[in-house]
PANULO-784026 format. One record per residue (C-alpha): residue in one letter; x, y, z. Coordinates in steps of 0.05 Angstrom, whole numbers, padded with zeros to 5 digits, always signed. Layout:
AXYZ
...
//
This chain:
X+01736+01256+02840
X+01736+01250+02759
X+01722+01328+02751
X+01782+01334+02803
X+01837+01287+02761
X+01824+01322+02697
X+01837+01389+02714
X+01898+01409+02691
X+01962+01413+02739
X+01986+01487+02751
X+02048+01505+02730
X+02096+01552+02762
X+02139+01602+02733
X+02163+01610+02657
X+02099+01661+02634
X+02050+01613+02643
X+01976+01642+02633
X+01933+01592+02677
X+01859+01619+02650
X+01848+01642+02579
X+01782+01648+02548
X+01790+01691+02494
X+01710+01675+02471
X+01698+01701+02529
X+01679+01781+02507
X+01690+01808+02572
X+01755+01772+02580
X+01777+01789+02514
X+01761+01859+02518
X+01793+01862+02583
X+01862+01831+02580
X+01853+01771+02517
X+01860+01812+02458
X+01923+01849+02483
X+01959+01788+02499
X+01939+01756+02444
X+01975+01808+02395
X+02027+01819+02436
X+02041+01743+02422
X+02026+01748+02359
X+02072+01801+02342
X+02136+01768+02367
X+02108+01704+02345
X+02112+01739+02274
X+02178+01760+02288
X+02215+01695+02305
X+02166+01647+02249
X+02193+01707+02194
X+02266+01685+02220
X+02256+01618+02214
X+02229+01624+02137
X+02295+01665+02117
X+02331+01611+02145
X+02286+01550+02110
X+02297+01595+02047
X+02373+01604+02053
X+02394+01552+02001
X+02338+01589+01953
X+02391+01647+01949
X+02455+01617+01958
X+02445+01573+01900
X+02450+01641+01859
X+02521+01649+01882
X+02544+01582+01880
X+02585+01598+01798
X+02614+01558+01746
X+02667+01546+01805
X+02635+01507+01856
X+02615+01460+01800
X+02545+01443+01815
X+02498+01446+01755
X+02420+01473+01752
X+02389+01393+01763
X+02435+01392+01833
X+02412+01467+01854
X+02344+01437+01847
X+02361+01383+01894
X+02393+01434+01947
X+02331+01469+01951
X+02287+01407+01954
X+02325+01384+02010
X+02308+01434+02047
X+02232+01432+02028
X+02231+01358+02042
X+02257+01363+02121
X+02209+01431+02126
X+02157+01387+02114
X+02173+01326+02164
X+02201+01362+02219
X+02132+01409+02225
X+02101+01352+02254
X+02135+01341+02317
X+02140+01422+02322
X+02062+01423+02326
X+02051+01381+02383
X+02117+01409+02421
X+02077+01471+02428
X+02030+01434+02487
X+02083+01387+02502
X+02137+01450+02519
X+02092+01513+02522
X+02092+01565+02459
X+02130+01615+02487
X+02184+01565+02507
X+02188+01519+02450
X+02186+01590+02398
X+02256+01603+02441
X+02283+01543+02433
X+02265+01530+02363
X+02294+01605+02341
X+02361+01589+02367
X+02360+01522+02326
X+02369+01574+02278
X+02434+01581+02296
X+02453+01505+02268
X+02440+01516+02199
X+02465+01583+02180
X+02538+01570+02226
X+02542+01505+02183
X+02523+01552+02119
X+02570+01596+02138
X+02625+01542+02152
X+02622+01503+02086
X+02601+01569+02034
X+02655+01561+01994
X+02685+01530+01924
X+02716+01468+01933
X+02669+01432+01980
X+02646+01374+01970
X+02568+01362+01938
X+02552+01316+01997
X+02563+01365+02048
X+02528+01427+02016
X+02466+01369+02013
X+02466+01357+02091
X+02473+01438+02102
X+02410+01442+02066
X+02388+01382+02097
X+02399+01421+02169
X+02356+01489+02137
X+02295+01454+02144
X+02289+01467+02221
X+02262+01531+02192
X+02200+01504+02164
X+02177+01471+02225
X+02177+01540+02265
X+02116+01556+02226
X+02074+01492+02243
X+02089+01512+02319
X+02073+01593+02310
X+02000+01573+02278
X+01985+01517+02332
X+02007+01569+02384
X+01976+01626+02345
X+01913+01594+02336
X+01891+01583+02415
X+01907+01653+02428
X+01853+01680+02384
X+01772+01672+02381
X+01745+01637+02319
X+01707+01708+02295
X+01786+01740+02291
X+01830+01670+02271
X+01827+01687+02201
X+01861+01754+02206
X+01905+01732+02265
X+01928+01671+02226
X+01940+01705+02157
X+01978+01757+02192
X+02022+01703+02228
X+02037+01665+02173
X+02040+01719+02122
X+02093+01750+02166
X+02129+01698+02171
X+02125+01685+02098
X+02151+01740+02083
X+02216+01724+02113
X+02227+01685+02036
X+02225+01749+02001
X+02264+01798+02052
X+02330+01741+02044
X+02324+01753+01970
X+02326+01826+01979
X+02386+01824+02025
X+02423+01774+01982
X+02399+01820+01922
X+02442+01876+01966
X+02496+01840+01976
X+02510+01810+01901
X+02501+01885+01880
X+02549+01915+01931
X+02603+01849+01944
X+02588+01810+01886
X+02571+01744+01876
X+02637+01713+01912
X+02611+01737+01979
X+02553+01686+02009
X+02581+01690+02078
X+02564+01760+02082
X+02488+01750+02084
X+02496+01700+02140
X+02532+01749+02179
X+02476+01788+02173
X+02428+01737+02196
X+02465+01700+02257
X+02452+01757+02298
X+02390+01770+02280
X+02371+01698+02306
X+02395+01719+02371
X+02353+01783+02372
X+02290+01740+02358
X+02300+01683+02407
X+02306+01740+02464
X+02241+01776+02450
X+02207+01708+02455
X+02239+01695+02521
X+02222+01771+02551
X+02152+01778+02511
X+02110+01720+02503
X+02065+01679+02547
X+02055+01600+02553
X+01980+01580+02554
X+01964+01521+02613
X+01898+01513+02580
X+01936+01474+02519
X+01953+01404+02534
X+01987+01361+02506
X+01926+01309+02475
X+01955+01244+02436
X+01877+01233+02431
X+01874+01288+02384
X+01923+01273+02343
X+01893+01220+02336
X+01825+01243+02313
X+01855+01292+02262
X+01893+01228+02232
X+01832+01194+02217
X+01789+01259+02196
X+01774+01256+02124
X+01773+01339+02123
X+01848+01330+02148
X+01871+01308+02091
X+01822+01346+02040
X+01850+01404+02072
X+01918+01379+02068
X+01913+01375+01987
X+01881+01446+01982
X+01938+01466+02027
X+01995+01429+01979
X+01948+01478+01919
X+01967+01542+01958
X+02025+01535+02006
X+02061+01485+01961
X+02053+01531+01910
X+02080+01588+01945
X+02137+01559+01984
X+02156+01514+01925
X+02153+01567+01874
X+02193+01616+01919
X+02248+01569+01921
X+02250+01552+01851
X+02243+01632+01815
X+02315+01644+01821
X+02331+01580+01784
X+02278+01580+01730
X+02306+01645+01715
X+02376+01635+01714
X+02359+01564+01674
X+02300+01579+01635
X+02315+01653+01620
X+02400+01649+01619
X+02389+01714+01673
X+02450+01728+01713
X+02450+01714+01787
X+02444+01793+01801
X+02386+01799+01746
X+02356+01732+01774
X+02349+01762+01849
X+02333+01832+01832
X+02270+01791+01809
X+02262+01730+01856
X+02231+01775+01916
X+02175+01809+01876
X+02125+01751+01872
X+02142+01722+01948
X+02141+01796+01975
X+02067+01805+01937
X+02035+01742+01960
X+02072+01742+02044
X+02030+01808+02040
X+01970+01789+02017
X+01956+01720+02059
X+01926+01768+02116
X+01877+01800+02071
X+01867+01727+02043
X+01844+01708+02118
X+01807+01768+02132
X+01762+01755+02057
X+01746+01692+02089
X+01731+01707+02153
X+01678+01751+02115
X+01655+01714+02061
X+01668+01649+02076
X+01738+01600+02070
X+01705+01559+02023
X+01675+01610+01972
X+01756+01649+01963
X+01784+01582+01963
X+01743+01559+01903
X+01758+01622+01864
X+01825+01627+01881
X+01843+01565+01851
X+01804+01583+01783
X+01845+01648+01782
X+01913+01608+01796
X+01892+01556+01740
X+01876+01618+01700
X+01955+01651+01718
X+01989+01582+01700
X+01952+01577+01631
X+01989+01647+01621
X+02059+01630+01639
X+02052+01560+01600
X+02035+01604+01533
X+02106+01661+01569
X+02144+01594+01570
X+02130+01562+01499
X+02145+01632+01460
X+02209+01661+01517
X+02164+01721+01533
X+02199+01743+01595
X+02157+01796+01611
X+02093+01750+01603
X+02125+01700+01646
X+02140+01747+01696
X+02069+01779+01703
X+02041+01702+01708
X+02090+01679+01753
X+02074+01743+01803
X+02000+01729+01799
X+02006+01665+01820
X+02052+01686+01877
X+01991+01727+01894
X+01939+01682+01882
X+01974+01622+01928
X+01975+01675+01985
X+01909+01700+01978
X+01892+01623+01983
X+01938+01598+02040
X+01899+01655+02085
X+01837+01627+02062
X+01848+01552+02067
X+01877+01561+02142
X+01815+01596+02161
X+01778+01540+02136
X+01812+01499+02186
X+01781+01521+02257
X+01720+01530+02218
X+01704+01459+02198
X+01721+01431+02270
X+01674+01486+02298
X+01618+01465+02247
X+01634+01393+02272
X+01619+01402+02341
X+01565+01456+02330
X+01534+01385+02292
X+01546+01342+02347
X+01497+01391+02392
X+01557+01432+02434
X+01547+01497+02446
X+01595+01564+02479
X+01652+01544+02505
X+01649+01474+02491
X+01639+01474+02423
X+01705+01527+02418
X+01742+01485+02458
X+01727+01421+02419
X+01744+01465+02363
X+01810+01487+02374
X+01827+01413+02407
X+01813+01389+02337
X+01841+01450+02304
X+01902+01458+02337
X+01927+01379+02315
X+01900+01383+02242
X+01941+01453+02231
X+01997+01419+02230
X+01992+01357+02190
X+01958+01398+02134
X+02024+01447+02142
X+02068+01383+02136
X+02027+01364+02072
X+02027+01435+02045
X+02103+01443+02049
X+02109+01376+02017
X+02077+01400+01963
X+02131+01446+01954
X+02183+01390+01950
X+02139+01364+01895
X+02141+01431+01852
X+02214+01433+01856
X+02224+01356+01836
X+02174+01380+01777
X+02217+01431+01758
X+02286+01391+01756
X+02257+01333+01716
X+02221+01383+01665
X+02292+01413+01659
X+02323+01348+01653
X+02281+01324+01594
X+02265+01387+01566
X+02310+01440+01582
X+02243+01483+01599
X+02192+01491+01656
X+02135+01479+01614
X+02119+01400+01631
X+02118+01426+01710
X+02068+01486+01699
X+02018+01426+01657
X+02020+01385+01721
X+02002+01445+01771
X+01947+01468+01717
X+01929+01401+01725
X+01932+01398+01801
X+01894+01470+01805
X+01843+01444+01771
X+01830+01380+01819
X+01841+01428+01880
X+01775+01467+01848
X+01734+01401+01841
X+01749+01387+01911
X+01733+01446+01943
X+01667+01453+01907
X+01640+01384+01916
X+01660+01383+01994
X+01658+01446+02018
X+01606+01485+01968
X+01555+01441+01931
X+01483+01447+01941
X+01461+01370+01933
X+01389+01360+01924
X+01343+01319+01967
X+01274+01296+01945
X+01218+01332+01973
X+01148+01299+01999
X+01108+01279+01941
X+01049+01309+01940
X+00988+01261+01936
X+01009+01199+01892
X+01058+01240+01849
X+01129+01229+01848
X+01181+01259+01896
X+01205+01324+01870
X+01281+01350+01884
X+01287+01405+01927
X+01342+01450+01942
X+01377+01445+02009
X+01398+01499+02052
X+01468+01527+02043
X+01525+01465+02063
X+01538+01470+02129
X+01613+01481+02116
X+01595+01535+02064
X+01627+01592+02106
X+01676+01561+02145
//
């Protein structure tokens, strides 16, 4: 009678996949790894929609003249707006996934869409008032949260051996939505001019449409994921939840944060014109939305941990460079540091999400499950935790833009803000090493009467997760 009540209730109709194993390597061979993509490509599709739209304000800040009367500390704010309800609202978007069904809540959530840009389009104009440009970028965050739900729904599509790739490739193309709105609103400054922002929303309120329809016509709903307050739960009170969370804010805070910001640094920092400004902007997020699946598929081979730890030496190393660009108004220096660490952060948000599965796998491989109930507990655990550290991470970005306007403010340069990420890179490597990497020593048996000797212990036992 107990196996009978927790079996879960079929459901009827709306692309609902019943049984999906994809451990399973007959299964997966057989129909799981076709699905799976074939998810995961219109899953790509819609999450890269959704980042244009969380980006908007990034670009429309750069035609927002003299006219409109809005100076470089309230740009800032725009933008962090935007980052700030990206950040809350990918909480409830993770758990609508088993509450709703992927496929249906990636339809629902792409036509949100719609809210923010017809408001956008509505009030893109000189003589509005400061208040209502803030609650349009208020509405922009919906955006964000469509990539919290893609990677929770993402993630039970794929086994743990190919999460790292599928995951990168998810979320790097959705990421790269931020770059492809700079290049169209790069296109239409050169070709309209700066006086034409409605223009590029034209542009993108069909394309909404287009998305939301190949979710409804290609993608699948999984029965197998529930909806589990228990789990939530669990992830809350995980410590590695919120480790993972700060590495997260290192990388994806970086990214997302510094993505909205470029345009503005420039224009403030660097007195570049809003065409010069986003004929640069898309360079860095374009680089490092390309590289986050080759971030994942490094650590699906050598280990989350390991690229993780590097990464954020190499990013501490690329901030020290535009800190010494920024003190002597070397543009070009500036430029090369500020793409590397566009790079670097998506090298490391592939990395640090396949860390994720990894350390709830190790965790039940430690409490003695095995096959498929060690996967299962896996993604149970997984699935929750992806997107409360995604809520954290795009936090982080809030916090880099808040950086940026009060090193303006006081300064009238970006250089206080880099110190403070240098500074923040640097704790992100001490972290990472001392939980996820260090070797500590145990004492050995003392032989005879002599003194116990330190040994070294096997590899950590999240060393390659």
């Amino acid at each position: 009678m107990t196996a009978a009540r927790t079996q879960p209730a079929p459901r009827r109709g709306g692309r609902w996949i019943e049984h999906w194993d994809p451990e399973d390597e007959t299964f997966w061979r057989g129909t799981g790894r076709r699905t799976a993509r074939r998810n995961l490509w219109f899953s790509v599709l819609c999450e890269h929609v959704g980042f244009s739209v969380w980006s908007l304000w990034s670009v429309l800040v750069l035609f927002m003249g003299p006219e409109y009367g809005i100076d470089a500390a309230g740009k800032f704010i725009l933008v962090a707006m935007a980052t700030l309800v990206g950040a809350f609202v990918r909480v409830p978007y993770t758990f609508a996934v088993a509450r709703f069904g992927g496929r249906n809540w990636t339809v629902f959530s792409a036509l949100m869409l719609l809210v923010p840009a017809g408001a956008a389009y509505a009030v893109m104009e000189p003589g509005t008032s400061y208040t209502t440009f803030l609650l349009v970028a208020l509405l922009t965050g919906v955006g964000g949260g469509n990539f919290a739900s893609s990677m929770t729904n993402i993630n039970s599509f794929f086994p743990l051996r190919e999460k790292g790739w599928a995951l990168g490739l998810n979320a790097g193309g959705g990421n790269i939505g931020v770059p492809v709105i700079q290049l169209v609103a790069l296109a239409v400054i050169a070709t309209a001019g700066a006086g034409r922002p409605r223009l590029l929303l034209l542009i993108y309120l069909p394309l909404i449409v287009v998305a939301a329809a190949c979710a409804w016509y290609r993608m699948d709903n999984l029965a197998v994921v529930r909806g589990d307050s228990g789990a939530a739960r669990d992830s809350v009170r995980d410590a590695h939840t919120w480790i993972m969370s700060l590495l997260y804010v290192g990388t994806f805070g970086s990214f997302i944060g510094y993505s909205f910001a470029f345009g503005l640094v420039l224009q403030t920092q660097f007195d570049r014109t809003p065409l010069q400004a986003a004929s640069l902007t898309f360079v860095g997020p374009l680089l490092g939305s390309l590289v986050r699946p080759v971030g994942g598929r490094l650590a699906d081979r050598y280990g989350g941990g390991r690229i993780t730890l590097w990464n954020f030496a190499a990013m501490a190393a690329a901030t020290s460079l535009v800190i010494a660009a920024s003190v002597r108004a070397s543009l070009p220096v500036f430029l090369a540091g500020f793409v590397a660490l566009f790079v670097l952060s998506g090298l490391g948000n592939g990395s640090t999400y396949k860390m994720i599965p990894g350390i709830y796998h190790a965790k039940a491989v430690a409490l003695g499950l095995t096959g498929e109930e060690a996967a299962r507990y896996g993604r149970r655990l997984s699935g929750a935790a992806i997107g409360l550290i995604g809520a954290v991470g795009a936090a982080g970005g809030l916090g880099i833009n808040l950086a940026f306007r009060q090193s303006f403010q006081s300064t009238g340069s970006g250089t206080g803000a880099f110190v403070a990420f240098l500074v923040c890179y640097a704790v992100c490597f001490v972290v990472t090493w001392s939980v996820y990497l260090r070797r500590p020593a145990r004492p050995a048996a003392p032989a005879g009467n002599g003194p116990a000797v330190a040994a070294p212990e096997s590899p950590p036992a999240y060393a390659r997760v």
